[in-house]
C-alpha positions in Angstrom: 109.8 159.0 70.4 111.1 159.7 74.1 110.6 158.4 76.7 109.4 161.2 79.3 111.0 159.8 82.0 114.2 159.6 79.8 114.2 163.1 79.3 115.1 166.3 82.8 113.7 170.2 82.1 116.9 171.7 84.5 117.8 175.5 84.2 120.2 176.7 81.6 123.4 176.6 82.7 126.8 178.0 80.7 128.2 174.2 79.5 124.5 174.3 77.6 125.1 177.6 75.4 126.8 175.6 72.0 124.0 173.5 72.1 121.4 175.5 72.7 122.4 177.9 69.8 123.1 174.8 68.0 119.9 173.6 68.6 117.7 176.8 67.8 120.1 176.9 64.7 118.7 173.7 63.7 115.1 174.8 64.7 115.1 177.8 62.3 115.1 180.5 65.2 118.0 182.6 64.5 118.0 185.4 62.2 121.3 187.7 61.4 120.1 190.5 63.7 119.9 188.6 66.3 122.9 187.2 67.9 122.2 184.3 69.9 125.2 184.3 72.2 124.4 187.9 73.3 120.3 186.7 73.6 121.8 184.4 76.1 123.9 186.8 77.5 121.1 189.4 78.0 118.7 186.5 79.3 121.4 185.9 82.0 121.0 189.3 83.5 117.3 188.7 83.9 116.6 188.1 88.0 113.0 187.2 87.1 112.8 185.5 84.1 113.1 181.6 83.7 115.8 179.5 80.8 114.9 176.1 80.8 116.9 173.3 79.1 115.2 170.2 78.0 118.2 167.4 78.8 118.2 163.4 77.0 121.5 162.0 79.0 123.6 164.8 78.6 122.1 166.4 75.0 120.2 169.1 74.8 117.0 168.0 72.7 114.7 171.4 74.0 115.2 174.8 75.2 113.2 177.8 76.4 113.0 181.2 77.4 110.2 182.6 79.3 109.8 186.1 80.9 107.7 188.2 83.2 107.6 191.9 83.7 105.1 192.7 86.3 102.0 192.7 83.8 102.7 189.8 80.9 104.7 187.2 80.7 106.5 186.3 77.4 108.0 182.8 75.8 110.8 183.1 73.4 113.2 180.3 71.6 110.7 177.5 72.8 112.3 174.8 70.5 112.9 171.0 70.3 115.1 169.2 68.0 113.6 168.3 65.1 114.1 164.9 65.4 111.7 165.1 68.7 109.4 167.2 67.4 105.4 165.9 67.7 106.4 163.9 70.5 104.7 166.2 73.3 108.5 167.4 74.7 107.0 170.9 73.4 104.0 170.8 75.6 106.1 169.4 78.3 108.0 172.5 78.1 105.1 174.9 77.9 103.6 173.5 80.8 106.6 174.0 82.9 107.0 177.5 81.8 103.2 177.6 82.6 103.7 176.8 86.0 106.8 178.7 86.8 105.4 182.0 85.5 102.2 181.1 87.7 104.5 181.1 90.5 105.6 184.4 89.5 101.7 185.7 89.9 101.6 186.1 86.4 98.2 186.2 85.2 99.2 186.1 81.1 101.1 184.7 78.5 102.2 186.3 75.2 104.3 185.4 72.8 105.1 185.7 69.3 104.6 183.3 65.8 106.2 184.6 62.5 103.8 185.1 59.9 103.6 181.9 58.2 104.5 179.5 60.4 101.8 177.9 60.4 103.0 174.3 62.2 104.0 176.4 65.5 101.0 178.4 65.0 98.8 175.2 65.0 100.6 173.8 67.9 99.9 177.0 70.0 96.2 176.4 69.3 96.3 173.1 70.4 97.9 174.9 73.8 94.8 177.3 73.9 96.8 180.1 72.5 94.7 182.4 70.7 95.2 185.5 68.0 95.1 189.0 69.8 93.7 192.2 68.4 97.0 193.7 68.8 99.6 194.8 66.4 103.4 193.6 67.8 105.4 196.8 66.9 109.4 196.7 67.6 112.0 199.5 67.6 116.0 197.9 67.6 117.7 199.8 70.6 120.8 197.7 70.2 121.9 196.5 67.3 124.1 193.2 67.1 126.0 193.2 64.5 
């Protein structure tokens, strides 16, 4: 367990990238269509939109992405190293992406849980995150391979 006061949420800067993809590696968030250097890169042309490290010492143990376009705001990559996991850095994390997209005037969160993942989707409950009547539909633009 960590200590919270152990433990600084600071903004993503470049000397975080290798552990940030290492750490989503080790979360299970990476999929071959998706490169994760170019996710940062795009993320780093975003004026609006928030990329929060979670720091222990100088080790990144948490990261996250969150996003706001005018109508909904979006969380992406929220992940914590699996050795920290269940130890409320998650919440932590949400609650500070909570707050900053509040100070963008956002008035909603989405965001998305692959089918059968049912630990993240339990978690997000426990947040107050509920199911939609929508269907997410995508479309690749780019691809990055």
């Amino acid at each position: 367990m960590v200590d919270e006061a152990e433990t600084v949420i600071t903004p993503f800067e470049e000397r975080y990238r290798a552990q940030v993809i290492a750490l989503w590696r080790s979360c299970g968030l990476t999929r071959p269509w998706n490169d994760p250097d170019k996710d940062i890169d795009r993320k780093l042309t975003d004026p609006q939109g928030g990329f929060f490290v979670l720091l222990k010492g100088n080790k990144v143990i948490g990261a996250v992405m969150a996003g706001y376009d005018g109508h909904r705001g979006a969380i992406y990559y929220l992940s914590i190293d699996p050795e920290h996991q269940s130890s409320g850095l998650g919440l932590r994390l949400m609650e500070h992406c909570e707050e900053f997209l509040i100070g963008l005037g956002c008035p909603k969160i989405n965001l998305f849980v692959r089918q059968g993942n049912e630990a993240v989707k339990k978690f997000y409950d426990g947040l107050g995150y509920a199911p939609e009547k929508a269907v997410a539909l995508g479309k690749r633009l780019i691809p990055d391979d």
